[in-house]
PDB file as gemmi writes it, atoms N, CA and C in Angstrom:
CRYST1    1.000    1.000    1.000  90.00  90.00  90.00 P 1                      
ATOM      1  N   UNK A   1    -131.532 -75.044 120.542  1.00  0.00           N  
ATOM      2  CA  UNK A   1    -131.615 -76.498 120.553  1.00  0.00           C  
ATOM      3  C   UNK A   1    -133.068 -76.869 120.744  1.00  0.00           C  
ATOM      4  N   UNK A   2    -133.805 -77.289 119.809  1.00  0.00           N  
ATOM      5  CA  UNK A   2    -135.060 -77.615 119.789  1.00  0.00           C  
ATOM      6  C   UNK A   2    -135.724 -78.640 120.789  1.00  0.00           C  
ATOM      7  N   UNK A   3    -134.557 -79.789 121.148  1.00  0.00           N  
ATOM      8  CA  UNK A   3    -134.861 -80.467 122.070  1.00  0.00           C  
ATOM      9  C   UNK A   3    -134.556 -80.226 123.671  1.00  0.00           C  
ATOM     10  N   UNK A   4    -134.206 -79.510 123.806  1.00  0.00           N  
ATOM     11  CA  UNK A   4    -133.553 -79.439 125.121  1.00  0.00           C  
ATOM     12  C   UNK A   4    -135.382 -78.497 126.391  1.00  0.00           C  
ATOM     13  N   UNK A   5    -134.942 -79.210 127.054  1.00  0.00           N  
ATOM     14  CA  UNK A   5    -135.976 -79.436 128.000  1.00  0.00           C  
ATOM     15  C   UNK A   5    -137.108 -80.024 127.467  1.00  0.00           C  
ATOM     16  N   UNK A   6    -137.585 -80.605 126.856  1.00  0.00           N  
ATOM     17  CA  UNK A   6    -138.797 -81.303 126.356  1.00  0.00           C  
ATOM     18  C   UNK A   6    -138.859 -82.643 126.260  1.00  0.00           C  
ATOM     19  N   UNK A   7    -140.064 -83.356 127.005  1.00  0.00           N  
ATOM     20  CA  UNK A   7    -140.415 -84.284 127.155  1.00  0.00           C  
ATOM     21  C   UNK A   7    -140.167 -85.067 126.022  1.00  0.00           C  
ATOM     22  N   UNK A   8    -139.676 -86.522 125.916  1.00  0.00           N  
ATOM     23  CA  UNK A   8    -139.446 -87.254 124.937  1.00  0.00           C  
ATOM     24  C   UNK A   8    -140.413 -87.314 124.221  1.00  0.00           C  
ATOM     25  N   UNK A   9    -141.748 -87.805 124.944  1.00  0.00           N  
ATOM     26  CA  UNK A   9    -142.773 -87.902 123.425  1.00  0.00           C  
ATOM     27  C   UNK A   9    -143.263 -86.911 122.649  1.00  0.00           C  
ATOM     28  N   UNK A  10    -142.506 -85.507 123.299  1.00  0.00           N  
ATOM     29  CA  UNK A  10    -142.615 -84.215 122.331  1.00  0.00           C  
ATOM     30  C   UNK A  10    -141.385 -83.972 121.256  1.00  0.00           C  
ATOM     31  N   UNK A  11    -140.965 -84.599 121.815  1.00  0.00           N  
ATOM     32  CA  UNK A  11    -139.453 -84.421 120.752  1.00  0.00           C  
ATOM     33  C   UNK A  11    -140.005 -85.610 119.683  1.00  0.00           C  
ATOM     34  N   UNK A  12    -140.339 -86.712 120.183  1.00  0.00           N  
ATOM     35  CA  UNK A  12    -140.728 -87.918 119.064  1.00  0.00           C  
ATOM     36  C   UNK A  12    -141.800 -87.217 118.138  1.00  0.00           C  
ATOM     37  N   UNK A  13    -142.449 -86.431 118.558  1.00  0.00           N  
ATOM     38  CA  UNK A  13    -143.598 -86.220 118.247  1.00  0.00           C  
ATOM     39  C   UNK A  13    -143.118 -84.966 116.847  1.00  0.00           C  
ATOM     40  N   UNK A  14    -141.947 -84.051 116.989  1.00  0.00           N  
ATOM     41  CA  UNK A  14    -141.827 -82.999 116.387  1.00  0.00           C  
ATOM     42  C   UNK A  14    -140.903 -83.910 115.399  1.00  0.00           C  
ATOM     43  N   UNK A  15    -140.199 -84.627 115.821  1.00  0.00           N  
ATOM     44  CA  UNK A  15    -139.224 -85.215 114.621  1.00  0.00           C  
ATOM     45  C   UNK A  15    -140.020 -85.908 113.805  1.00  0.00           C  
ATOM     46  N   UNK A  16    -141.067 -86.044 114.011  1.00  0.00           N  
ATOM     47  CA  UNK A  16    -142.308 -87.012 112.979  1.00  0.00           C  
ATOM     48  C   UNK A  16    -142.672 -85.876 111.662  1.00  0.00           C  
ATOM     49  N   UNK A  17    -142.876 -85.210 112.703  1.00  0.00           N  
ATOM     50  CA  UNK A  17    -143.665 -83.835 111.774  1.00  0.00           C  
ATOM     51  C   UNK A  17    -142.508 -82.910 111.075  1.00  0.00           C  
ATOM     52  N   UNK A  18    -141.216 -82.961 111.340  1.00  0.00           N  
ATOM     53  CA  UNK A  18    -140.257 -82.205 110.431  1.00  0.00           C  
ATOM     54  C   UNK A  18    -140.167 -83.147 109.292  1.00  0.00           C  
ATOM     55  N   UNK A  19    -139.698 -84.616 109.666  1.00  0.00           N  
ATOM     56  CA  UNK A  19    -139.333 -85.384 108.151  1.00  0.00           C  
ATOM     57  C   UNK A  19    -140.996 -85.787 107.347  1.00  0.00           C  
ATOM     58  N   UNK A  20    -142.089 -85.423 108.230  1.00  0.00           N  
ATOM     59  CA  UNK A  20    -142.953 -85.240 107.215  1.00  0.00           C  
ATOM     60  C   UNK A  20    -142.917 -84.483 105.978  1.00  0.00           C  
ATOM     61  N   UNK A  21    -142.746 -83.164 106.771  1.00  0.00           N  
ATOM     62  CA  UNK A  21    -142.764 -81.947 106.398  1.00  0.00           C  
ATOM     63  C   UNK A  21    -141.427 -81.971 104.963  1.00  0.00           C  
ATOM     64  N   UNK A  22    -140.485 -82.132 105.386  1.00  0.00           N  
ATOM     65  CA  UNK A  22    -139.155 -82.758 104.355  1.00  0.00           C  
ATOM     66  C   UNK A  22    -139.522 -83.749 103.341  1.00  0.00           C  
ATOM     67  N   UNK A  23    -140.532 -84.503 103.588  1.00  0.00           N  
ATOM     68  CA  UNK A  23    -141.303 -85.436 102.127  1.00  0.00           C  
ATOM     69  C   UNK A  23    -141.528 -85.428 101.455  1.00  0.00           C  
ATOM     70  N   UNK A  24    -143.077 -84.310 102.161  1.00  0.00           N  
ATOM     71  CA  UNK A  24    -143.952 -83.861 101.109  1.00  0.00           C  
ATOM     72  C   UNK A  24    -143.945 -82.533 100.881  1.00  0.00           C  
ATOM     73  N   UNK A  25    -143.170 -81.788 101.188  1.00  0.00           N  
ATOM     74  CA  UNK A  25    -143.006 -80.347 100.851  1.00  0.00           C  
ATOM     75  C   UNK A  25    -141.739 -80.361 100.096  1.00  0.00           C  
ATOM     76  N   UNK A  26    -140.827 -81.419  99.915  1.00  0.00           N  
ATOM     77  CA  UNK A  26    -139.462 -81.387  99.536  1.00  0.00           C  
ATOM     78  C   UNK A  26    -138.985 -79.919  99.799  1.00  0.00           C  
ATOM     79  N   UNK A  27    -139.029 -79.319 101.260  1.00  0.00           N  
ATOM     80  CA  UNK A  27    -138.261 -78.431 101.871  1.00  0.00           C  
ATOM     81  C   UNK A  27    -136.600 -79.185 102.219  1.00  0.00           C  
ATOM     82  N   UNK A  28    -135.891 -77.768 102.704  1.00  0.00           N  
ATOM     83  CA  UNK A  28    -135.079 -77.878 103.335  1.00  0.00           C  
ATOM     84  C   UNK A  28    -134.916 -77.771 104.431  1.00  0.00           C  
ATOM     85  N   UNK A  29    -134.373 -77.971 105.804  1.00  0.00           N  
ATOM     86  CA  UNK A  29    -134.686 -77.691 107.154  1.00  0.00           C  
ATOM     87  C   UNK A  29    -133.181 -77.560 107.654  1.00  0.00           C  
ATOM     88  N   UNK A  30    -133.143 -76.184 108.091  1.00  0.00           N  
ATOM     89  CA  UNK A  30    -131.698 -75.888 108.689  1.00  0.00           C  
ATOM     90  C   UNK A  30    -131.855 -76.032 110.340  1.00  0.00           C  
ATOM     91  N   UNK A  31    -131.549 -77.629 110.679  1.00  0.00           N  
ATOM     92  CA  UNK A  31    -131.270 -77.410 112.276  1.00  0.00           C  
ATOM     93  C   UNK A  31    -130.300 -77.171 113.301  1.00  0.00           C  
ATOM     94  N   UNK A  32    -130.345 -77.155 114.828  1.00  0.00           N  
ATOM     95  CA  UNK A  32    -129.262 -76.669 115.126  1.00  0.00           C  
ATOM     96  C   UNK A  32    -130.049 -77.817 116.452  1.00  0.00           C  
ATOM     97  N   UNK A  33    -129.013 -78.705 116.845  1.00  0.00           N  
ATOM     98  CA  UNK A  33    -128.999 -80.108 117.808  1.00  0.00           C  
ATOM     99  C   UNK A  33    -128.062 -80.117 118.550  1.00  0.00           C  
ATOM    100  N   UNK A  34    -128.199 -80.270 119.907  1.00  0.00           N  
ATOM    101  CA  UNK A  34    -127.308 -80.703 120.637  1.00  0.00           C  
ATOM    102  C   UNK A  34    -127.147 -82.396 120.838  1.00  0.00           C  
ATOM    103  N   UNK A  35    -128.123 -82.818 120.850  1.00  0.00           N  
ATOM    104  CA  UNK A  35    -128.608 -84.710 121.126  1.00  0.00           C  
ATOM    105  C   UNK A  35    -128.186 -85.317 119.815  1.00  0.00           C  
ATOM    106  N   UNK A  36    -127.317 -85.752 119.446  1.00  0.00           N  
ATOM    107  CA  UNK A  36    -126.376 -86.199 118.085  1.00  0.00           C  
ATOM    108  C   UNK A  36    -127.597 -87.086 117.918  1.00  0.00           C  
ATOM    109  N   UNK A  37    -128.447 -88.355 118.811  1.00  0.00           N  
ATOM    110  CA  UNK A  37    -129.163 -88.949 118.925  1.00  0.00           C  
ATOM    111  C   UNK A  37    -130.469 -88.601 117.740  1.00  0.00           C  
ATOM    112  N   UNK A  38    -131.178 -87.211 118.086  1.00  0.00           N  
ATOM    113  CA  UNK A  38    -132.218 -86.487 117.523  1.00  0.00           C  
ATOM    114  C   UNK A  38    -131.680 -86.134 115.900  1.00  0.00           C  
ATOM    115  N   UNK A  39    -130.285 -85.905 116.125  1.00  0.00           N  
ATOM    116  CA  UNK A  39    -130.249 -84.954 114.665  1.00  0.00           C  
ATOM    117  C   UNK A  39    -130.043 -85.900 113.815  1.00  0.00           C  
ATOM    118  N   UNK A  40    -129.235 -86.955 113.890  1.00  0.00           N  
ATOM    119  CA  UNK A  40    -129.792 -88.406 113.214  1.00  0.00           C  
ATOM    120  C   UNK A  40    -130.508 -88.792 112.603  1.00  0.00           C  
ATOM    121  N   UNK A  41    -131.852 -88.816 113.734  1.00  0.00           N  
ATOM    122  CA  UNK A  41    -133.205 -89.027 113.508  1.00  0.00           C  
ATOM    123  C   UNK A  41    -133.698 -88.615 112.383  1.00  0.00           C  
ATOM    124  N   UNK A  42    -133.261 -86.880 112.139  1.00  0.00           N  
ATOM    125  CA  UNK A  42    -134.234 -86.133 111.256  1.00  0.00           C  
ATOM    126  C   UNK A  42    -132.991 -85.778 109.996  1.00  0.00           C  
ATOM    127  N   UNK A  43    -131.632 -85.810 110.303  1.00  0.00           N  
ATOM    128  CA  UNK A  43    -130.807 -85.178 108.847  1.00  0.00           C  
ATOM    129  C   UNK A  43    -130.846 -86.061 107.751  1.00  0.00           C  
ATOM    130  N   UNK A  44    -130.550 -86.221 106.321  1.00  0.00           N  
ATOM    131  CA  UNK A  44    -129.896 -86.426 105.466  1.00  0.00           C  
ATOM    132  C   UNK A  44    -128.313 -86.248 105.192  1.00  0.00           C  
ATOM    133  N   UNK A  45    -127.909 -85.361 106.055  1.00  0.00           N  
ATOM    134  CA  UNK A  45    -126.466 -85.158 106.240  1.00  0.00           C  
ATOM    135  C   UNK A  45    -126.328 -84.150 107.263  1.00  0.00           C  
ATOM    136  N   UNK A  46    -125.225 -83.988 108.247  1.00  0.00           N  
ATOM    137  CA  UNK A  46    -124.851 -83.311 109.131  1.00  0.00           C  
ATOM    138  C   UNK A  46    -123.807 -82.894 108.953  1.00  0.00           C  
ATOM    139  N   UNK A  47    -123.276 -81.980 109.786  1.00  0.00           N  
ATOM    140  CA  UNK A  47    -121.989 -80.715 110.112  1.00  0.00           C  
ATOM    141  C   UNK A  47    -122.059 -80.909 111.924  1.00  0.00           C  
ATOM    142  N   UNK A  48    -120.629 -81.440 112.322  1.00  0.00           N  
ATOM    143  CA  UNK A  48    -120.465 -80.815 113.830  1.00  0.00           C  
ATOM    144  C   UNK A  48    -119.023 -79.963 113.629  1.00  0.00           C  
ATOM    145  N   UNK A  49    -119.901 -78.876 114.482  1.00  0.00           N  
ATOM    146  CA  UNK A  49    -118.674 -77.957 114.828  1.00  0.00           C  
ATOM    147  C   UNK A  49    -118.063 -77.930 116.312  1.00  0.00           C  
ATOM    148  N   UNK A  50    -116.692 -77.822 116.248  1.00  0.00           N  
ATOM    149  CA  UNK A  50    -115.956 -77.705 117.145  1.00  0.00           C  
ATOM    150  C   UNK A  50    -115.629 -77.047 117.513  1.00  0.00           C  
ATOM    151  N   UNK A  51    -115.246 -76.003 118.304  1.00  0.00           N  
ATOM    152  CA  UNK A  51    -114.259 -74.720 118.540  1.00  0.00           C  
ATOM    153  C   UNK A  51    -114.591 -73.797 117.481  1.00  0.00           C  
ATOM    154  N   UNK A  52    -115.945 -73.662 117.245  1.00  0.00           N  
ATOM    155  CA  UNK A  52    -116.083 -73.135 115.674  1.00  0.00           C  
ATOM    156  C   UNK A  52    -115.914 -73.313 114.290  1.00  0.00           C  
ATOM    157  N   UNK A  53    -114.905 -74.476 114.256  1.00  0.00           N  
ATOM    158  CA  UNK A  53    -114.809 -75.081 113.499  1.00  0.00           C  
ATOM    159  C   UNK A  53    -115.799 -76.459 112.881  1.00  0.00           C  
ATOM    160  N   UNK A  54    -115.720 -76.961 111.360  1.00  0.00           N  
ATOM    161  CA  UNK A  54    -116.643 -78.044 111.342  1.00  0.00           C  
ATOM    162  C   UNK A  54    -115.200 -79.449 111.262  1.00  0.00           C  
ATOM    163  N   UNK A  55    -115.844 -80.270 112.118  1.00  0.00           N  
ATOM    164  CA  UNK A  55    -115.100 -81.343 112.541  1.00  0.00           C  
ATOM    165  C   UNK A  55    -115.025 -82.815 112.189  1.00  0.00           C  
ATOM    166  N   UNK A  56    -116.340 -82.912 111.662  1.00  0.00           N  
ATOM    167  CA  UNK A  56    -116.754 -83.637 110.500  1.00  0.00           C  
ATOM    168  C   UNK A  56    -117.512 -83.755 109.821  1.00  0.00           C  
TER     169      UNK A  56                                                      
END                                                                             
């Protein structure tokens, strides 16, 4: 979980620089979020899994 223990304006700060990065590189970025909040921020589309399962 990329965010977990890190100061908010470091997390603001990295989600700037991934959907940069997603712009102008037209990459793909496989993340893994616990803060539904953050992954928001940065997806085009999401997957939550449940029990191992994907849930929606």
């Amino acid at each position: 979980f990329f965010s977990l223990g890190l100061a908010p304006v470091i997390v603001d700060d990295l989600i700037e620089i991934i959907v940069k990065l997603r712009k102008e590189r037209g990459i793909s970025i496989l993340l893994v979020e616990q803060d539904v909040k953050v992954a928001l921020d940065i997806a085009d589309r999401g997957y939550v899994l449940e029990a191992g399962a994907v849930s929606i």
